[in-house]
C-alpha positions in Angstrom: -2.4 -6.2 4.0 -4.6 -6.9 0.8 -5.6 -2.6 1.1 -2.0 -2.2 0.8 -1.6 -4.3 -2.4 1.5 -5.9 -0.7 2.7 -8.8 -3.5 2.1 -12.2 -1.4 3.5 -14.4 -4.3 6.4 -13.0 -6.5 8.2 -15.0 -9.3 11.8 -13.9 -9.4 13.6 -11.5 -12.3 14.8 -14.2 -15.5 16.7 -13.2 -18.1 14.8 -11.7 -20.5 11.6 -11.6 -17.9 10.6 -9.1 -15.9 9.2 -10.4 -12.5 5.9 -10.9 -11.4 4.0 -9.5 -8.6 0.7 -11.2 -7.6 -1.3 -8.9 -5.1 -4.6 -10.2 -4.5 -6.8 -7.0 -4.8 -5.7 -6.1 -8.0 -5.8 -9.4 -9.0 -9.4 -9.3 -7.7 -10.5 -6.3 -9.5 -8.8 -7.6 -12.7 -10.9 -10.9 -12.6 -13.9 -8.6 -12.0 -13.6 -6.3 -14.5 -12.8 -8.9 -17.4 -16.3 -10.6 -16.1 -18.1 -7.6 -15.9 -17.2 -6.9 -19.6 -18.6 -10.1 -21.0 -21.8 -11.4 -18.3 -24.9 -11.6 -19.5 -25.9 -10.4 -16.2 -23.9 -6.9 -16.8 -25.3 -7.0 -20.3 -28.8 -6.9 -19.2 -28.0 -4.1 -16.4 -25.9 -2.0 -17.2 -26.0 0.1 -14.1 -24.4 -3.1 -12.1 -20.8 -1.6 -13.9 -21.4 1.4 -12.3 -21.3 -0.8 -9.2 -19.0 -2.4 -10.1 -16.5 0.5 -10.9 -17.9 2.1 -7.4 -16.8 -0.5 -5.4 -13.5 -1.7 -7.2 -12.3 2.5 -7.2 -13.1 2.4 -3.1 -10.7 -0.3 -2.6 -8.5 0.8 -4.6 -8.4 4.5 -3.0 -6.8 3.8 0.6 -3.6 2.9 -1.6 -3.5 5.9 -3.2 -3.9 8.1 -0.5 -1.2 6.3 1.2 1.1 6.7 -1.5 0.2 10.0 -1.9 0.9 10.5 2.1 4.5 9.5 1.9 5.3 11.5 -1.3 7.2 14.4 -0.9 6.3 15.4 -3.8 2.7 15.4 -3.9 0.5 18.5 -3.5 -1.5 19.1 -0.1 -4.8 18.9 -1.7 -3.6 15.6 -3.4 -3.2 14.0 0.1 -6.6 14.4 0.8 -9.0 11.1 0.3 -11.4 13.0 -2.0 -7.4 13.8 -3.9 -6.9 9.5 -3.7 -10.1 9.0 -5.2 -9.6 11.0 -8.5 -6.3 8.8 -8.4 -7.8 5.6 -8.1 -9.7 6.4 -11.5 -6.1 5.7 -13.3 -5.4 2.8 -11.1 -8.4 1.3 -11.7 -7.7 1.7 -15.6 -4.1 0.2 -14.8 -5.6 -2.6 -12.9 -8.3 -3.3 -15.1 -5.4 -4.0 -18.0 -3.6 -5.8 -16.3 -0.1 -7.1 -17.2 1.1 -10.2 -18.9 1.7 -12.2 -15.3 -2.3 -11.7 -13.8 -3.5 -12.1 -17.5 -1.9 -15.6 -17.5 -2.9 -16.4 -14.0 -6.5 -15.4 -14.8 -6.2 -16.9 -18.1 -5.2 -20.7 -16.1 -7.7 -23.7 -16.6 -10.5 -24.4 -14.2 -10.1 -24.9 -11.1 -7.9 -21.6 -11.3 -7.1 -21.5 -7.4 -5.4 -17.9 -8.2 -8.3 -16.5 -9.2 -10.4 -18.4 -6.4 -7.8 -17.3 -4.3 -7.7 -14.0 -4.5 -11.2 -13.9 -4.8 -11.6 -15.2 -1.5 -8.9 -13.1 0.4 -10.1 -9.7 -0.6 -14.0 -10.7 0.1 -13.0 -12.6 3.5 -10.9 -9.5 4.1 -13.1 -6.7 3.6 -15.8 -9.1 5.9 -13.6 -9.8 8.5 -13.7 -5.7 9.5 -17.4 -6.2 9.7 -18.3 -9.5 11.8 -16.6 -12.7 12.7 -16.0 -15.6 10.6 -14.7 -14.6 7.5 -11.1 -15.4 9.1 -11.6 -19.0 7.8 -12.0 -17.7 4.4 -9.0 -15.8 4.5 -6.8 -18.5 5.7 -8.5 -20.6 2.6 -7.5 -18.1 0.4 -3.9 -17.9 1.2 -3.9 -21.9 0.7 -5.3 -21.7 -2.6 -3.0 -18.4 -3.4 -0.1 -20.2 -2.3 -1.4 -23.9 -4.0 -2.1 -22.2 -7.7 1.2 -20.2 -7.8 3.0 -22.2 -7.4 2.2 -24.2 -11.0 3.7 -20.7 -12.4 7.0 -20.5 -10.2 6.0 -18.1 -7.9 7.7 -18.2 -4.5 5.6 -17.1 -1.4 6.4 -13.4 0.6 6.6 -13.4 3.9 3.4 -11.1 3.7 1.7 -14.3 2.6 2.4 -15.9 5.8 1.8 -12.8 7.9 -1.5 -12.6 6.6 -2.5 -16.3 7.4 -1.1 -16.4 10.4 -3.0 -13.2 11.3 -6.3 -14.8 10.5 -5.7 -18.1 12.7 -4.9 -15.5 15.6 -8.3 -13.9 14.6 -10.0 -17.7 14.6 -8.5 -18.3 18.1 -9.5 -15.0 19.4 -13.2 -15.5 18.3 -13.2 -19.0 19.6 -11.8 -18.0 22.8 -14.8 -15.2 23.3 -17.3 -17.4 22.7 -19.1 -18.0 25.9 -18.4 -21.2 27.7 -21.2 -23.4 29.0 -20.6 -23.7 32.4 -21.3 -27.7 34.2 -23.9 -28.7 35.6 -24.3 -29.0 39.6 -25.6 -32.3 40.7 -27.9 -32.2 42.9 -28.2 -33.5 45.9 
């Protein structure tokens, strides 16, 4: 769900408004990027944007080439991965920019539990392919997602819920295989 950039918060078309979309990863890389730009850490080493832009263009790129799969349009060789990586160069650019909604809802005072949020979700999500555990952070991460929006009218998607609810069925799964201690006989 957050590879797919599916909006899990969405504030609904006003008059005079367009709508706005809040998808996690891009939300993510947004936050990332605007730190990156001003961190005395990146300041110092500058080789930690290269990183930086590394890591943020990889998830950015399984989008991509799924868009690029389902266009008709789209030339063979741009349905390759190595096609969806040039691509996520422009989304990254895109994303990096940002639009008016995510710069106000990185732009909220501290604790911003967007940012925190999304933050959390895309790092507990990436983890939870690699071990368990990380399925608690996800689930925090929709709470705080679905907490901060809500201060800027956004209304939960169902993909919000789908998402949590996956993660609790991850927790219960690793619980369940967790070896059980067996009693103790008495003896005799």
């Amino acid at each position: 769900m957050v590879l797919s950039q599916q909006p899990l918060m969405m504030k609904p078309r006003q008059p005079g408004v367009n709508r706005a979309k809040l998808v996690p990863l891009q939300l993510a890389v947004n936050g990332m990027m605007d730190w990156a730009k001003t961190s005395p850490t990146t300041l110092r080493n500058p080789s930690l944007n290269n990183y930086i832009n590394i890591t943020a263009r990889g998830l950015l790129t399984p989008y991509e080439w799924g868009k690029a799969r389902q266009s008709k349009r789209a030339m063979p060789n741009e349905k390759t991965v190595a096609g969806a990586w040039k691509k996520s160069k422009g989304a990254l650019n895109r994303v990096a920019e940002g639009d008016a909604a995510s710069r106000e809802l990185m732009r909220a005072p501290f604790p911003n539990f967007v940012s925190i949020g999304s933050y959390l979700l895309t790092a507990s999500a990436m983890l939870a392919l690699l071990t368990a555990g990380p399925e608690y952070g996800v689930v925090i991460g929709c709470g705080a997602l679905l907490q901060g929006s809500r201060a800027f009218g956004m209304e939960p998607q169902p993909e919000l819920y789908v998402t949590g609810v996956a993660a609790v069925i991850g927790v219960f799964c690793m619980d369940a295989a967790k070896k059980k201690e067996e009693p103790k006989r008495k003896r005799r």
